[in-house]
C-alpha positions in Angstrom: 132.0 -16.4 29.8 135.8 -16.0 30.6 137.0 -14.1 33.7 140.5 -13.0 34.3 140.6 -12.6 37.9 143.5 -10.3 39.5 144.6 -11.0 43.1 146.9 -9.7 45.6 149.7 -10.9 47.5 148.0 -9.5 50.6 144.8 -12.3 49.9 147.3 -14.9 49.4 149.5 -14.7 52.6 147.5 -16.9 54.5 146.3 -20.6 53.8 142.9 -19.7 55.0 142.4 -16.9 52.5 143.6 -19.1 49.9 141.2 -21.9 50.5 138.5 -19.6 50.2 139.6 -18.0 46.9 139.7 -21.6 45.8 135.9 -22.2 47.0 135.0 -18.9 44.9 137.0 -19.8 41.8 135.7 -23.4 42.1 131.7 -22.0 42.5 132.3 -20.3 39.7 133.3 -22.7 37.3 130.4 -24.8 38.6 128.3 -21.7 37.2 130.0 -22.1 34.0 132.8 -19.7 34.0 136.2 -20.1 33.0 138.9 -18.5 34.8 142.1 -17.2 34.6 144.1 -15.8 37.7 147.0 -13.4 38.1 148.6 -12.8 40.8 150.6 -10.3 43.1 152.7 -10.5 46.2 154.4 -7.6 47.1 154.4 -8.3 50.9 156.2 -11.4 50.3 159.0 -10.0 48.0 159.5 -7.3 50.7 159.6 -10.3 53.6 162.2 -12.5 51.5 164.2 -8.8 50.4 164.4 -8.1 54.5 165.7 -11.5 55.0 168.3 -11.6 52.5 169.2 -7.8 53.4 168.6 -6.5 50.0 167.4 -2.6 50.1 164.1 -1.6 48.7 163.5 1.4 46.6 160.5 2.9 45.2 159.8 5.3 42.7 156.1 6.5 41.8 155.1 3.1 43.4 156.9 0.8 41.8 159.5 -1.6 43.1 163.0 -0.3 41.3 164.1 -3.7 40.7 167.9 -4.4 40.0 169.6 -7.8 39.7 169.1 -9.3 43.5 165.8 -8.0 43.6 165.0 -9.5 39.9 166.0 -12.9 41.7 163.6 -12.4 44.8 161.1 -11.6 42.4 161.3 -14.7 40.5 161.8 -17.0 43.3 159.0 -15.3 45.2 156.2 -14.7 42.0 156.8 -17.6 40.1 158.1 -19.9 42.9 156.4 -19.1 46.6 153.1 -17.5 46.0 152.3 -19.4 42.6 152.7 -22.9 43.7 151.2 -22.3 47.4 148.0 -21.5 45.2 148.1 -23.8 42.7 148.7 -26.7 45.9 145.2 -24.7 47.1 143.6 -25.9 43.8 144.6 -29.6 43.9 143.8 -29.8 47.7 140.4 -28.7 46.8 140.4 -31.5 44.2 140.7 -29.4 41.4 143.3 -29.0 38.8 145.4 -26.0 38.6 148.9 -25.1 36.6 151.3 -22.5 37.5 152.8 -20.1 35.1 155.1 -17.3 34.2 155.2 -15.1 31.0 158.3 -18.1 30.0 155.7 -20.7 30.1 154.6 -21.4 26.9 156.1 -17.9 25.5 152.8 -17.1 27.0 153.9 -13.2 28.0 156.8 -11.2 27.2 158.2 -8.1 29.1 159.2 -4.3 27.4 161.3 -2.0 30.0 159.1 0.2 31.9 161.0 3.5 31.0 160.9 6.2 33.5 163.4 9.5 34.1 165.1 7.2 37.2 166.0 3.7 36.0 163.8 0.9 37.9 165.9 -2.1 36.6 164.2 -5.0 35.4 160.9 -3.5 35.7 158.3 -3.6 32.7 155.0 -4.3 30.9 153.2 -6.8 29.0 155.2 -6.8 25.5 153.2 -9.5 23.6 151.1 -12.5 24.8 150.7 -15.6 23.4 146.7 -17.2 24.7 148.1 -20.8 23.0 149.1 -22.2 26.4 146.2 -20.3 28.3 143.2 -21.3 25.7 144.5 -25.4 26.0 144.9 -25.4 29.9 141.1 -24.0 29.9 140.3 -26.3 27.5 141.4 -29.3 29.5 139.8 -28.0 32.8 142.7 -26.8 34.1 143.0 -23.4 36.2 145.7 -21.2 34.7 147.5 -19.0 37.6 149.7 -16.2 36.2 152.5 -14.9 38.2 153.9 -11.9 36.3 157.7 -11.9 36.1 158.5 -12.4 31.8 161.6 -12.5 29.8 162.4 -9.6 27.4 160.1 -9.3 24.2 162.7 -10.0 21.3 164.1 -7.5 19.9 163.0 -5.1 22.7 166.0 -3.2 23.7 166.9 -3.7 27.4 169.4 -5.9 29.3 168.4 -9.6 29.4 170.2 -11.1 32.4 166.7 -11.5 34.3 163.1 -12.1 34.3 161.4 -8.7 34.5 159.1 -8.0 37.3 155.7 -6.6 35.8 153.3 -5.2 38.2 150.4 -7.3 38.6 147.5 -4.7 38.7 148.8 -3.2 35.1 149.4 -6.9 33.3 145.7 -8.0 34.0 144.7 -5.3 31.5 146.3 -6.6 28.6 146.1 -10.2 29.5 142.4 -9.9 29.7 142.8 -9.0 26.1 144.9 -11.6 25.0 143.2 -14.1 26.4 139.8 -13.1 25.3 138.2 -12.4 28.8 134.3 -11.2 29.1 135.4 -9.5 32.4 138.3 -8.5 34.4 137.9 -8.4 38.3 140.3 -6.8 40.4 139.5 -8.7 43.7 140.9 -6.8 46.4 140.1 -6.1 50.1 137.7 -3.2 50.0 134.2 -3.2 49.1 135.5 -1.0 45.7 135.8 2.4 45.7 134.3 5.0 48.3 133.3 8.3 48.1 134.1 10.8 51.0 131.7 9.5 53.1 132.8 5.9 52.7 130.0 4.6 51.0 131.1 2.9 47.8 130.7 4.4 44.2 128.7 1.6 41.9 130.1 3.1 38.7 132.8 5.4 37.5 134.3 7.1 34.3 137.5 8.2 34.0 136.1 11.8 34.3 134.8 11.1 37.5 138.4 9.2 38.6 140.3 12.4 37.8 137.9 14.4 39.7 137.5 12.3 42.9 141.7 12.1 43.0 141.5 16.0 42.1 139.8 16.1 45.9 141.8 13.8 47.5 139.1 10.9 47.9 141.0 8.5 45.7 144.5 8.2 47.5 146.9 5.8 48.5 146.9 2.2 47.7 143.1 2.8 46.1 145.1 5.5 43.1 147.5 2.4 41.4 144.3 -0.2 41.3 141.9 2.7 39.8 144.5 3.5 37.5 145.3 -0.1 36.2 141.2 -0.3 36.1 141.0 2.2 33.6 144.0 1.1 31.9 142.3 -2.3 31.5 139.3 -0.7 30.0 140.8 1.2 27.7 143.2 -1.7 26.1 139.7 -3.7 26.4 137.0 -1.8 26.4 134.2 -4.4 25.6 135.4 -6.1 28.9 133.4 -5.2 32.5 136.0 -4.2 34.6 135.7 -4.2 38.5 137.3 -3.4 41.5 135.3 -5.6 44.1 135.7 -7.6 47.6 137.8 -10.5 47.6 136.3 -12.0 51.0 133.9 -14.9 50.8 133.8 -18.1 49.8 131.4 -16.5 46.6 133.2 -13.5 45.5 133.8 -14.3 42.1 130.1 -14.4 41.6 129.2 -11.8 43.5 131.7 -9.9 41.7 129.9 -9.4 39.1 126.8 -8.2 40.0 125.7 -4.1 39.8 125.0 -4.0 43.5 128.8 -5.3 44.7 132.2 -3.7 43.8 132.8 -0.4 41.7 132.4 -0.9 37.9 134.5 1.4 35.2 132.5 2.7 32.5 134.3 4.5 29.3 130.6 6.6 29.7 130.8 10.1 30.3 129.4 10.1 34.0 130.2 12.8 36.7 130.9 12.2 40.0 127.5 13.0 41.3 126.3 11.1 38.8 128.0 8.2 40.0 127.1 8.7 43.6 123.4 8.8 42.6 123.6 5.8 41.2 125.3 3.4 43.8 123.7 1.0 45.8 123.6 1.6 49.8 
C-alpha cells in the first residue's frame, strides 16, 4: 500500500516534532507501507518574509506571492524545511531525498487565476511519478516541497518557481503517484462537530452543511476543502484528516476509530455524527 502523507510547516518547526514524524513514517514502512511526504511551511516563509521586511498579503487565504516572496518561498520550501526533514530521516538511519516539482520534471505549476493577481501562485499542472516510483523503489523516502516551474506552454510569467499550496498539491500528487491513501496529518484529532467531539466520516453534503452553520471555520475550511478536492481528483483513494502527534500516527491514521474520513457517499450530517467513535 502507498501513502502520500501531507504535513504542515507548523509539525515541522521543531526538531522534536520532526524526530517523531520520522518514528511514524519509519513504523510504517516496517508495516509495509511506502510513503511519500509533502510538505508545508507557512510559518516559516512568514518568519524569513518579517526578517527580510518583505510585506505579506493574502487574498481568500492564499499567500499573493510576487517576485521577493517567490524567492523566500523557494529558499524556505525547497531549501529550510525540506532538508531539515530529510537530515531527520538520515539521523534516524534511514534514507530520505528531497525534492521540488524541478526535480526530475517531477511536478509542474499552472497560475492560480483569481479576480486580484496573487503572483507566482498556482496548482499542480502535470506530474511526472518517474523520479517518485524509482526513489521508492530503492528504499528511499521521497519528501515534496511544493514550489514548481511553469507547465510548458502554460501562459504565465516564468522568472520564478511558483509557490503551490501544499494542502491542494497532495490531491493530485496522490494521483500521480498512485497512492492507496492520502492523509492530511495535522494537529487536531480531525474534524469536530459543535460539541467538539470529532466527526468519523463526512460527504461533501455534510461539509457544505456544517460550514453553512459555522462549525467548520477558520484554518479547519482550507484542509476540508483540499480533502474533498483530493477525493474528487482520486476518488478510489481514503482520504483523512487525522492527528499528527505520536510516534505511530501514520498507522493510526488509518484506522476508522482515529481522524475524520471523506466519503463521496451521500451521508448527512447527523448521519455522520451517529456514526463517529467517542
Amino acid at each position: 500500500m502507498r501513502i502520500l502523507v501531507k504535513v504542515g510547516g507548523a509539525q515541522l518547526e521543531q526538531a522534536e516534532a520532526r524526530q517523531t514524524l520520522v518514528q511514524s513514517v519509519l513504523r510504517a514502512r516496517a508495516a509495509g507501507l511506502e510513503i511519500v511526504l509533502v510538505h508545508g511551511g507557512g510559518n516559516q516563509i512568514r518568519a524569513l518574509s518579517r526578517r527580510l521586511s518583505i510585506p505579506e498579503r493574502y487574498v481568500e487565504g492564499l499567500r499573493v506571492t510576487d517576485a521577493a516572496t517567490a524567492e523566500v518561498v523557494l529558499m524556505v520550501l525547497a531549501g529550510l524545511v525540506n532538508k531539515e526533514l530529510v537530515a531527520a530521516f538520515e539521523d534516524a538511519g534511514a534514507r530520505a531525498v528531497g525534492l521540488c516539482g524541478a526535480d526530475g520534471s517531477t511536478f509542474s505549476a499552472v497560475p492560480e487565476l483569481r479576480e486580484t493577481d496573487l503572483g507566482y501562485v498556482g496548482s499542480v499542472g502535470h506530474a511526472d511519478p518517474r523520479l517518485v516510483e524509482a526513489l521508492l523503489a530503492d528504499g528511499y523516502v521521497p519528501i515534496l516541497s511544493t514550489v514548481a516551474p511553469l507547465l510548458a506552454g502554460a501562459a504565465g510569467a516564468r522568472e520564478r518557481f511558483y509557490n503551490v499550496n501544499a494542502d491542494m498539491a497532495a490531491g493530485p500528487l496522490s494521483k500521480a503517484f498512485s497512492a492507496s491513501a492520502l492523509l492530511f496529518l495535522t494537529d487536531v484529532a480531525g474534524v469536530l462537530d459543535a460539541q467538539g467531539v470529532r466527526m468519523a466520516e463526512l460527504s461533501p453534503r455534510a461539509c457544505a452543511e456544517l460550514r453553512a452553520e459555522g462549525v467548520i471555520h477558520g484554518g479547519m475550511i482550507p484542509k476540508v476543502e483540499a480533502a474533498l478536492a483530493a477525493l474528487a481528483v482520486n476518488p478510489g483513494a481514503l482520504v483523512k484528516i487525522a492527528p499528527a502527534a505520536g510516534t505511530n500516527a501514520v498507522l493510526a491514521a488509518l484506522a476508522p476509530e482515529v481522524g475524520t474520513r471523506f466519503t463521496a457517499e451521500k451521508m448527512t450530517r447527523e448521519e455522520a455524527w451517529t456514526s463517529t467513535s467517542s
